[in-house]
Wavefront OBJ file of the C-alpha trace (Angstrom):
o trace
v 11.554 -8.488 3.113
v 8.462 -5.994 2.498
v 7.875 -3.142 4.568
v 4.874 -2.526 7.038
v 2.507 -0.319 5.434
v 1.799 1.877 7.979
v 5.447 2.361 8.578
v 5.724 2.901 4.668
v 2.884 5.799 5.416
v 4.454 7.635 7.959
v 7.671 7.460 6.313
v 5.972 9.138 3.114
v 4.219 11.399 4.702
v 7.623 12.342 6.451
v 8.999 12.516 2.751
v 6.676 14.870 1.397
v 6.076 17.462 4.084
v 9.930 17.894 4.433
v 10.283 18.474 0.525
v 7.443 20.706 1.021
v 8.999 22.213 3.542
v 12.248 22.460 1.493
v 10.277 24.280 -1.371
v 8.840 26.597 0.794
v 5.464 25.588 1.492
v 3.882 26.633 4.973
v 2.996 23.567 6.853
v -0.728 23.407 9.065
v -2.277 20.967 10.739
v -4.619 20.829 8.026
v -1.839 20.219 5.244
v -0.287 17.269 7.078
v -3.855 15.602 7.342
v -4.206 16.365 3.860
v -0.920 14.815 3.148
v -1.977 11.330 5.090
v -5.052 11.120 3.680
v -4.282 11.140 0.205
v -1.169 8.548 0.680
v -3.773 6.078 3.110
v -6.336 6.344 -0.110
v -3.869 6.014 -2.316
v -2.580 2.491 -0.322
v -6.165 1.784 -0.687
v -6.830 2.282 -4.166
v -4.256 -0.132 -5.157
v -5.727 -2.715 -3.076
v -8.831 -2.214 -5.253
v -6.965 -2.740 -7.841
v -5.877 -6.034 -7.090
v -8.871 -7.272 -6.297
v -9.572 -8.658 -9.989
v -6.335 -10.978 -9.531
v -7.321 -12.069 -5.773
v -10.175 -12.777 -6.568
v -8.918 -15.407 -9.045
v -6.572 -16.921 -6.849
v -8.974 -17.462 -4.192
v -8.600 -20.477 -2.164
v -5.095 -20.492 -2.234
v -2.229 -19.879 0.172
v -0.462 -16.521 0.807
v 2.658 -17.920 -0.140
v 1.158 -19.870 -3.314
v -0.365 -16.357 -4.187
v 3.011 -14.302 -3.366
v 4.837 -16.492 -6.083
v 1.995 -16.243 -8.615
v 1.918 -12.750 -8.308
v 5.697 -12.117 -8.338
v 5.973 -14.579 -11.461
v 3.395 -12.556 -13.000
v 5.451 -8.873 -12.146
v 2.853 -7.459 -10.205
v 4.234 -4.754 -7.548
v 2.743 -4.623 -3.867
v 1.068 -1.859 -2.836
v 4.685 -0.261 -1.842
v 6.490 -1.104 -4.341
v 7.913 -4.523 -3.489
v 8.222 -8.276 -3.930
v 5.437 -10.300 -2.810
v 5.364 -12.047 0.158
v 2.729 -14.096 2.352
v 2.256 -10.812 4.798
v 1.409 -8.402 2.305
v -0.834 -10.991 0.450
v -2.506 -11.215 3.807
v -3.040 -7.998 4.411
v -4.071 -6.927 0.902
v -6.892 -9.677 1.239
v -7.879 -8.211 5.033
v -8.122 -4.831 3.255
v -10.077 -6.155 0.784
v -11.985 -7.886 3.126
v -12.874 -4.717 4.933
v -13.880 -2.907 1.881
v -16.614 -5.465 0.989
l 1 2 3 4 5 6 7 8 9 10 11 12 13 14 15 16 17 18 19 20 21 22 23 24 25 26 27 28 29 30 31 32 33 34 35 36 37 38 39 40 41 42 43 44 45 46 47 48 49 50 51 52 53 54 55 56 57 58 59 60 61 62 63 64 65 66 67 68 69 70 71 72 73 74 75 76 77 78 79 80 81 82 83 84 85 86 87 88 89 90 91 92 93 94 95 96 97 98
């Protein structure tokens, strides 16, 4: 089952300040913003990317589109399996951007 992406964020971001904080690093306020900003465009970016192959399988369902794109090897945004709830939300993302 995929992951919610905004539990996949905070999880990340939880990943990367406490190897940062492991190394080292001294951790602001401004570094953890940082660190959430770059992982929320990075979740966006690869929505962008996808938008080519949505936009081709337009008009059909999220679960028709989850098996076209897992047939077809692409990764969700986190890493995973397609299923209808990413699809969905890639396409509300998408939707947002335009």
């Amino acid at each position: 089952m995929s992951r919610n992406p905004c539990r996949f964020l905070r999880s990340e971001i939880d990943r990367v300040l406490q190897s940062a904080k492991k190394a080292g690093a001294s951790l602001t306020a401004q570094s953890v913003a940082d660190t959430r900003e770059n992982l929320r465009r990075a979740l966006q970016s690869s929505g962008r990317r996808r938008a080519p192959i949505f936009a081709e399988l337009d008009g059909k369902s999220a679960n028709e589109i989850a098996r076209i794109l897992n047939a077809r090897n692409v990764a969700t945004p986190i890493g995973k399996p397609w299923s209808a709830m990413p699809v969905i939300r890639v396409r509300k993302r998408l939707a947002l951007a335009n």
